[in-house]
C-alpha positions as CSV (number, residue, x, y, z in Angstrom):
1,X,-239.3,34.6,-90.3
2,X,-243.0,35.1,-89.7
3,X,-244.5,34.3,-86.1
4,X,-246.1,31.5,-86.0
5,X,-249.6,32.5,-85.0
6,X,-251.5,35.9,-84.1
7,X,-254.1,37.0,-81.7
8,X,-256.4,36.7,-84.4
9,X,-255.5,33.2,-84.6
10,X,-255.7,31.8,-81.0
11,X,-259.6,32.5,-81.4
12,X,-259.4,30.0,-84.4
13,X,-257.4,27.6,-82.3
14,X,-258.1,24.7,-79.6
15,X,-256.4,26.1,-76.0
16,X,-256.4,24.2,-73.0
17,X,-256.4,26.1,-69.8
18,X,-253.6,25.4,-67.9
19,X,-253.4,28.0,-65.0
20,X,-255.7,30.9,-64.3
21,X,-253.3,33.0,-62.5
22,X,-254.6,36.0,-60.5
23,X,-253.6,39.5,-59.9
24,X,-250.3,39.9,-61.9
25,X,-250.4,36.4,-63.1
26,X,-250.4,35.5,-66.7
27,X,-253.6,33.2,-67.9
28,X,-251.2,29.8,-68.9
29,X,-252.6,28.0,-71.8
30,X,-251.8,25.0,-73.8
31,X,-252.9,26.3,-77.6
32,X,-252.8,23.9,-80.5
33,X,-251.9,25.9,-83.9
34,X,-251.2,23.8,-87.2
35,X,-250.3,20.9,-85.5
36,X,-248.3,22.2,-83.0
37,X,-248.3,23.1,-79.2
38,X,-247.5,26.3,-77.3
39,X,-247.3,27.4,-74.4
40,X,-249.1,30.9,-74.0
41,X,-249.0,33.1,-70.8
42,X,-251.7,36.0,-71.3
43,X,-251.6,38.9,-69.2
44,X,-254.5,40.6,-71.5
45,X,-257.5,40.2,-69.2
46,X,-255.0,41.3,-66.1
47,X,-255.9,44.8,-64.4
48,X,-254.1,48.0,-66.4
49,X,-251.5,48.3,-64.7
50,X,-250.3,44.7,-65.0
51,X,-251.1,45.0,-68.9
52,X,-248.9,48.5,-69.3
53,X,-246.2,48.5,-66.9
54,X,-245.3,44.9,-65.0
55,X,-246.3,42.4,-68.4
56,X,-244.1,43.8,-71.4
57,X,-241.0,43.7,-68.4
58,X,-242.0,40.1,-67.7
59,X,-242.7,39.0,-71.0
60,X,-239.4,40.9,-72.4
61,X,-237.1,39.3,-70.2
62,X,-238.4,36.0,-70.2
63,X,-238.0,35.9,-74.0
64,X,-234.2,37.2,-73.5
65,X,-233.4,34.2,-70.8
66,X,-235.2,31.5,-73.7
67,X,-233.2,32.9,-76.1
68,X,-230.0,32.3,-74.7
69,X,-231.0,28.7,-73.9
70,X,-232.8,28.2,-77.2
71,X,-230.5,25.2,-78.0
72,X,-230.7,23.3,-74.5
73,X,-232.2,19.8,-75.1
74,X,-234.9,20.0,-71.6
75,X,-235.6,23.6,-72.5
76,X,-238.4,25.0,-74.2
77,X,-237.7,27.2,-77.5
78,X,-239.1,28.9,-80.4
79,X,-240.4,31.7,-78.3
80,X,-242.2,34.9,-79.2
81,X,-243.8,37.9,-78.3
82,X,-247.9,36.8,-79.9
83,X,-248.3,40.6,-79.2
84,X,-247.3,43.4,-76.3
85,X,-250.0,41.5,-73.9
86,X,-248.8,37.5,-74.6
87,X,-245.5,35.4,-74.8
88,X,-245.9,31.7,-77.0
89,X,-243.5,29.3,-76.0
90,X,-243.4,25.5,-77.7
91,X,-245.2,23.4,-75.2
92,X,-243.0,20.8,-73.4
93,X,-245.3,17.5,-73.1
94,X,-244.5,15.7,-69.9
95,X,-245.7,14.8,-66.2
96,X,-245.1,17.6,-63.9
97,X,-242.6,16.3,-61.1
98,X,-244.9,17.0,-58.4
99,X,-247.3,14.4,-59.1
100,X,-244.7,11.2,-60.0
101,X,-244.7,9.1,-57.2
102,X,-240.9,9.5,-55.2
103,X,-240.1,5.7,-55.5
104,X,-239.9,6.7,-59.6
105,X,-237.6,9.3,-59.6
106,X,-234.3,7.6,-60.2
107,X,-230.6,8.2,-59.8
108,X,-230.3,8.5,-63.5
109,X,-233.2,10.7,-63.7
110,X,-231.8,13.1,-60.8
111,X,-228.0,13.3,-62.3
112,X,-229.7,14.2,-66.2
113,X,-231.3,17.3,-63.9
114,X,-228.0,18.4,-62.4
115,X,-226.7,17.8,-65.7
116,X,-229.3,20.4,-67.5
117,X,-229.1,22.9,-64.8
118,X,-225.4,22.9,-65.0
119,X,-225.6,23.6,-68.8
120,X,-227.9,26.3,-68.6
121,X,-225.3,27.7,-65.9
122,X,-222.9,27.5,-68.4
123,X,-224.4,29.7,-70.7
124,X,-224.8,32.6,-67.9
125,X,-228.3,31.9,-66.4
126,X,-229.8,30.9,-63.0
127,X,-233.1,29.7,-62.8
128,X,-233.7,30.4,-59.1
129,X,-237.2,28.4,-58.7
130,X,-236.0,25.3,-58.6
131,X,-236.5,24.0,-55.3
132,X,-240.0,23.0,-55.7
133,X,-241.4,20.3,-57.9
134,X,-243.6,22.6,-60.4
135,X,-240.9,23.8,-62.7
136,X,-239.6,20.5,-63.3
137,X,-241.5,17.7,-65.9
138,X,-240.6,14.1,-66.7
139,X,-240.7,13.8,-70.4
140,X,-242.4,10.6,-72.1
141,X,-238.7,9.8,-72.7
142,X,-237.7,9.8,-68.8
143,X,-236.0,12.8,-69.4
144,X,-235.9,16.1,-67.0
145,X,-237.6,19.1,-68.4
146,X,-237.2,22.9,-66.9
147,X,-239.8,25.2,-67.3
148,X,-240.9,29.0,-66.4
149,X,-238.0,31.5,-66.6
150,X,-240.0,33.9,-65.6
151,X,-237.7,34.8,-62.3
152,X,-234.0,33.6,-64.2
153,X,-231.2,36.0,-63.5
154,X,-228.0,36.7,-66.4
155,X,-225.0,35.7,-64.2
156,X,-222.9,37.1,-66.7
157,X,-222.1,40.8,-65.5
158,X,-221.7,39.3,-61.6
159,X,-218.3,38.9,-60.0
160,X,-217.1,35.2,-60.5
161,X,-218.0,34.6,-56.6
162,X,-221.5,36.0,-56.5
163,X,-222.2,33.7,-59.7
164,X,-220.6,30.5,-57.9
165,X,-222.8,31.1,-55.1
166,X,-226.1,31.8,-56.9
167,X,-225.5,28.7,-58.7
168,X,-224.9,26.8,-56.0
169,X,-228.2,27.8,-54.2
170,X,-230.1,27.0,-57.9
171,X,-228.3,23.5,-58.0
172,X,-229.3,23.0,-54.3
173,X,-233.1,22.4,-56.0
174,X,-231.7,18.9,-57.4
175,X,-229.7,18.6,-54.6
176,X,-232.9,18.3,-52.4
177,X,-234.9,16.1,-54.2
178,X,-231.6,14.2,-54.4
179,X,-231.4,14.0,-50.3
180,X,-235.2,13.4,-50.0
181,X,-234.7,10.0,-52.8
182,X,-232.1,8.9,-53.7
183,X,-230.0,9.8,-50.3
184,X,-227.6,6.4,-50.8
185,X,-226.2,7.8,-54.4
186,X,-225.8,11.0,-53.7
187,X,-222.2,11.1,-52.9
188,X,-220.0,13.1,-50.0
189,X,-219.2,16.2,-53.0
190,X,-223.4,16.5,-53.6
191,X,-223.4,16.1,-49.9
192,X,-221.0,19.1,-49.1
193,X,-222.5,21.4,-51.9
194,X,-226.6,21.0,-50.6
195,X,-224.7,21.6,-46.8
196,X,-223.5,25.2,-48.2
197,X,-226.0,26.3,-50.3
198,X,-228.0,25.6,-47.4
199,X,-226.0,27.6,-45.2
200,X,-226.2,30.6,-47.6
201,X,-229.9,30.0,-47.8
202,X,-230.2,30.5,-44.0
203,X,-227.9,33.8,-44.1
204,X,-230.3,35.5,-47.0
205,X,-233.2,34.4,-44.7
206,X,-231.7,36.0,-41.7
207,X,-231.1,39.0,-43.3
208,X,-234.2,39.1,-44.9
209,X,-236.1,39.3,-41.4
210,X,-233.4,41.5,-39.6
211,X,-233.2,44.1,-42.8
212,X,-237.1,44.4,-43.3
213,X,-238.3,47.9,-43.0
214,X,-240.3,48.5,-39.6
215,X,-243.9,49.1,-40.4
216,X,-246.7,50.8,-38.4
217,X,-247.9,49.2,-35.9
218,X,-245.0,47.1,-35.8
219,X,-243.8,48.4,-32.3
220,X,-246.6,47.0,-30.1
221,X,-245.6,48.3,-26.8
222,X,-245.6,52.0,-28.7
223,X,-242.4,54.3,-28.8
């Protein structure tokens, strides 16, 4: 099947910046093409480096984590590589969760995101940037939406534990938003779970400020 559009074509097309990243950042656009609309990160105006080396890795496995959750109601799908310097993505319409007001996120609302986080567990992948309020929408339909994979591990090569726990951590994302409002429904078990994965959270941490490499300068009374 051909790819829906081209290069050539996204100068014929109406695009809506999104997000000018910087640095290693794609540019995220909204591009309308024949009546439909994609999401489209560009790295083509990036430094050389970021075009050659750190974009067709990005793009590449971003593409590979989308494809395994192509058929996950919430998820985006249809992507594909526009060319080695931009990834096209169907646009997901919806309000991004960090600017609906707390009082309207709802029980029902917070257990149909545990519910599509657990199903695109279940087919191997973590998300692991879920703890903010960016990556998650609110479709016109109510419904939770999950965006940018960019950072999504494959669980499925990982020792059964290492998966659990890296799960856990990803579901602790809902499990936040869940304590922050909608504390009263949450439940002893959801309770427990955001109470571990926090723990575990705090143990990377640690070791993440313990295990850094000492850099110069670091040692101010000198050696």
């Amino acid at each position: 099947m051909a790819q829906p559009f081209s290069r050539e074509d996204l100068s014929r097309a109406r695009v809506r910046l999104l997000r000018d990243g910087r640095a290693a950042n794609a540019c995220v656009s909204c591009v309308t093409w024949q009546g439909k609309d994609w999401t489209v990160k560009d790295f083509s105006t990036r430094p050389w480096w970021v075009r050659y080396c750190l974009a067709p890795l990005l793009m590449t496995h971003e593409l590979n984590i989308l494809k395994r959750l192509q058929n996950i109601e919430g998820v985006a799908g249809e992507a594909f590589l526009v060319d080695r310097f931009a990834l096209a993505i169907r646009f997901l319409p919806g309000r991004s969760l960090s600017r609906v007001p707390p009082e309207e996120v709802t029980t029902q609302y917070l257990e149909a995101m545990e519910a599509l986080l657990g199903r695109v567990h279940a087919q191997g992948i973590v998300h692991l940037d879920t703890r903010g309020t960016g990556n998650w929408l609110v479709s016109p339909e109510g419904k939770p939406l999950l965006i940018d994979f960019q950072a999504a591990l494959s669980t499925r090569c990982l020792p059964a534990s290492w998966r659990r726990v890296l799960e856990l951590v990803d579901m602790s994302g809902v499990y936040k938003k869940w304590h922050e409002w909608q504390p009263q429904t949450m439940g002893a078990e959801r309770e427990a779970l955001y109470a571990e994965a926090q723990r575990w959270r705090s143990r990377w941490k640690l070791k993440g400020y313990f295990g850094r490499k000492k850099k110069a300068g670091d040692n101010k009374f000198g050696s």
